[in-house]
N, C-alpha and C positions, 0 to 999 in steps of 0.2 A: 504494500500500500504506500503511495506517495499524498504527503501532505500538503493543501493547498490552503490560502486564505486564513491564516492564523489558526490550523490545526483544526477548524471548525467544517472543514470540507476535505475532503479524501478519495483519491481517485485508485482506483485499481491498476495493479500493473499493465495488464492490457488494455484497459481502457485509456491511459495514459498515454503509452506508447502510440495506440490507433490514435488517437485527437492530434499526435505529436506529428506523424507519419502523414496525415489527412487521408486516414485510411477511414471504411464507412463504420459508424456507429448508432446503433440504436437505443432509445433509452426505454425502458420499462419500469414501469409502476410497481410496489410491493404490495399494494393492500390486498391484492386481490392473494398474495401469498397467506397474509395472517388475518384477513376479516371476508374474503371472497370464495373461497373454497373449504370444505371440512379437513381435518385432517385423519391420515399423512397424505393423501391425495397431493392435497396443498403443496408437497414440497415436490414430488414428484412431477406436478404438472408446471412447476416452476423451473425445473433443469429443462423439461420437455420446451419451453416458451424460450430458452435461453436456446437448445440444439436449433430451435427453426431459424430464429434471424441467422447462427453460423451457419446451417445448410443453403443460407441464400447470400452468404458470402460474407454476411459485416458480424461486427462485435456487438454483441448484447452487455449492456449496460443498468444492468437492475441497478434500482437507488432506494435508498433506506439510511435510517437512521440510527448508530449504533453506540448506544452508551455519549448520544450528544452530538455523534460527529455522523454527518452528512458522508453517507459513502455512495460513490458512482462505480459501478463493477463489483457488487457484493462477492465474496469467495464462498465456496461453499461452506462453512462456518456460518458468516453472517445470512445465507440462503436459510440455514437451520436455523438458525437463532430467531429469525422475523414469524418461520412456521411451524415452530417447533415450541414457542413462547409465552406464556402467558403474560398477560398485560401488555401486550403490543400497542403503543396508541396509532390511532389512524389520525395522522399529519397532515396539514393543508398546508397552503402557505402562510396564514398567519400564525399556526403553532411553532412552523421552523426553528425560530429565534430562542421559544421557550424551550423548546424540547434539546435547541443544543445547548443553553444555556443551564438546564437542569440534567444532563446528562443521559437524557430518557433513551430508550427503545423506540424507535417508531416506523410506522410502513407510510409511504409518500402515497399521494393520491393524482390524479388525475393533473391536479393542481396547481399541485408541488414539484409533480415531475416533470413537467413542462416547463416550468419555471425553471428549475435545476439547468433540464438539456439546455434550456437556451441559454441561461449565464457562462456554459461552457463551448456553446457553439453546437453542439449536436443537434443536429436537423428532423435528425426521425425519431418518433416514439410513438410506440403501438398499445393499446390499451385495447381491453374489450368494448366498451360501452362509456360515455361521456354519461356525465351529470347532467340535469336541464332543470325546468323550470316545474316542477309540482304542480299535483293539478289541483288542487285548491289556492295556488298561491295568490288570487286574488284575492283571498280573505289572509295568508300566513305570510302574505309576500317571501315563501321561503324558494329558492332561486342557487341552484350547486354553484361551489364557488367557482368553477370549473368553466363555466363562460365567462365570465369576467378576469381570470386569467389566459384565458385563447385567446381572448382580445390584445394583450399585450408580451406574447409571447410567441415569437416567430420561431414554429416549428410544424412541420408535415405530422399531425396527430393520426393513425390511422384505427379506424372505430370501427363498430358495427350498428354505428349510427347513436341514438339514445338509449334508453332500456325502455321500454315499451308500459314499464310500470308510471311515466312520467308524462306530461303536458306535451305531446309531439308538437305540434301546431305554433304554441306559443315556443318553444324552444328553439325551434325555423327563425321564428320572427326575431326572437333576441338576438340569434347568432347573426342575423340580418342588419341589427338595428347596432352592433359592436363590430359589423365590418368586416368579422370572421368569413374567411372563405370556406366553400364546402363544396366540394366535388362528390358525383357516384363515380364510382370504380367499378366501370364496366356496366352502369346504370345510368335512368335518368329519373329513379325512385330515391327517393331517402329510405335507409331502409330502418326497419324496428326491433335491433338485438335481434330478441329470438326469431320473429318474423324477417321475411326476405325482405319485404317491402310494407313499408308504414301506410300507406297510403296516401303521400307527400310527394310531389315532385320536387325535382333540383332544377336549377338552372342550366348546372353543368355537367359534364360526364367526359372522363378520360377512362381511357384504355389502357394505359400501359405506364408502367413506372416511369420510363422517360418524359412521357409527357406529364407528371408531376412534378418531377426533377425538375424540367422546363417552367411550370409555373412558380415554384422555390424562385428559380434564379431571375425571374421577369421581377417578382417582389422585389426582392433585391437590388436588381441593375435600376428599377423604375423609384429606388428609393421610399417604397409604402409598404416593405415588409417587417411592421408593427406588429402583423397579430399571424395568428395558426392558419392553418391549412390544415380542413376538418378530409381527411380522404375516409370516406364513407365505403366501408367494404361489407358486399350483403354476403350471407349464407346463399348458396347453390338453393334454390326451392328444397330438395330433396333431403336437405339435411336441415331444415326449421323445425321449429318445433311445429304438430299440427294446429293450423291455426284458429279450430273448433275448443280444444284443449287447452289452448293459450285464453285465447275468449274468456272460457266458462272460470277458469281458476284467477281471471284477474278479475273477473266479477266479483267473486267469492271474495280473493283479497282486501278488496277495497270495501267491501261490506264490514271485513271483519277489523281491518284499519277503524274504522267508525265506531264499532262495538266496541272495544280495545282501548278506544281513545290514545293511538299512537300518533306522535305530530314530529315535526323538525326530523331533526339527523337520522331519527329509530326509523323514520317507515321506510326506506330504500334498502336497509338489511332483513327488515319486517317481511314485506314483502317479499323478496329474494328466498328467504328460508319458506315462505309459504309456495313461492311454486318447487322449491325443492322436493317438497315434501307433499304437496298435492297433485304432482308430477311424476312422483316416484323415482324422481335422479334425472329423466329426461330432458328437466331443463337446466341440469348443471351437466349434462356430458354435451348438451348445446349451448350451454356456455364454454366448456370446454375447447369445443371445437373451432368456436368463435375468436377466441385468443390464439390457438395456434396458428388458425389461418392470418390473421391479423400481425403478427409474428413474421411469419414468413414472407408477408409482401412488405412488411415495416423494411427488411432486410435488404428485400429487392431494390428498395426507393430507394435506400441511403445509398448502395451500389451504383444507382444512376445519377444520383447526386451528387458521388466522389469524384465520377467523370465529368462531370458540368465542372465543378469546382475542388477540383484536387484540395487545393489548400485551403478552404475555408473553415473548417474543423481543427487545425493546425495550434 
């Protein structure tokens, strides 16, 4: 591990050396290691998320928080320790500060890790599913903190769009109204997590990693690359979850949200354990799947983005 930024940031050897070399790097999220998946799954499918981006050529860059200090290229140590752990807190970017300041444990979020890649220059980072806007938020005004840092963090995010438990509609419109750009990948649908497609159109739609690379460095050269690049990657039809079965259990969820009286941060874990488990595991091995593949084109991008810009990672 090499220390950066008064010991409060820490980069991995290879993560290091790739940033150094302007070789491709991608950066990944931990939450979904220690608050996304049960365990030992969890750790398992976290080695499995790191082997995709290397089978498509760049360096996986998990990021977490380890006894305080910000680490980019967890080892497998600190892979265990985030999934393996109790009391993991789940880090935004306003806990950062606190969590390395009181020396905590914590897994980055959507939020966090974006902010991260980009104060280091890292262009790609792959997550399952973004935050958005809640669908009661016009009474909780509760809104993930995750578009409001896209806005200000220039890097290719590649998703499977929102989680489907969320406000699709208004979520469009935010990322609309902060400038965020959002591409389909290989669509002209937004698509909805577990569903292929939310029932949203896009504006836009690229084909192929280079032509993203291509949009990165337009940002760039045209001087307006302030905020993310939402690359929206749907599931194949074939591998959604069915969308009769999706239907029926977010019914049920959002009923029992109500009963429960679950509000703020609790209902997007709430929820998530409820199609877990009214699902019978089908909508976490399509989440599953959802990150790997997501993963693997994360990989792709940075690949075609080290040839646009050799040294911009440097």
């Amino acid at each position: 591990m090499r220390d950066e930024t008064d010991n409060q940031l820490v980069l991995g050897d290879e993560v290091a050396d790739a940033l150094r070399a302007g070789r491709p790097v991608v950066a990944l999220e931990s939450t979904i290691l220690s608050h996304g998946l049960p365990r030992p799954d969890n750790l398992r499918v976290g080695r499995e998320i790191e082997a995709a981006v290397r089978a498509a050529g760049a360096v996986p860059a998990t990021i977490g928080v380890l006894r305080g200090r910000v680490t980019v290229g967890l080892d497998a140590a600190g892979l265990e320790r985030l999934a393996l752990t109790d009391g993991v807190l789940k880090v935004s970017v306003r806990d950062l500060p606190v969590a390395a300041a009181l020396g905590a444990d914590g897994a980055t979020t959507v939020a966090s890790t974006a902010a991260i890649a980009a104060r280091l220059g890292i262009r790609v980072f792959a997550t399952g599913g973004l935050g958005g806007v809640h669908r009661d938020a016009q009474q909780t005004y509760d809104e993930s903190a995750d578009l409001a840092a896209l806005a200000r963090t220039p890097v290719a995010v590649v998703c499977a769009g929102v989680k489907s438990i969320l406000d699709v509609p208004a979520t469009l419109e935010r990322l609309e109204t902060l400038s965020v750009t959002v591409l389909g990948y290989g669509t002209d649908r937004f698509p909805g997590f577990y569903l292929s497609d939310s029932g949203y159109p896009l504006d836009w739609r690229v084909d192929s990693p280079a032509q993203v690379a291509a949009v990165l460095d337009a940002a760039r050269d045209l001087g307006i690359g302030t905020g993310a690049v939402v690359v929206a990657n749907p599931l194949p039809v074939d591998e959604q979850l069915d969308p009769a079965l999706h239907d029926r259990v977010l019914a049920e969820g959002l009923a029992a949200l109500e009963r429960d009286r679950v509000t703020g941060k609790d209902v997007t874990p709430y929820l998530l354990a409820h199609f877990h488990a009214a699902t019978e595991g089908q909508s976490l091995a399509v989440n599953v799947r959802i990150i790997l593949r997501n993963a693997e084109l994360a990989g792709r991008i940075a690949v075609a983005a080290s040839r646009y810009s050799p040294t911009l990672s440097a």
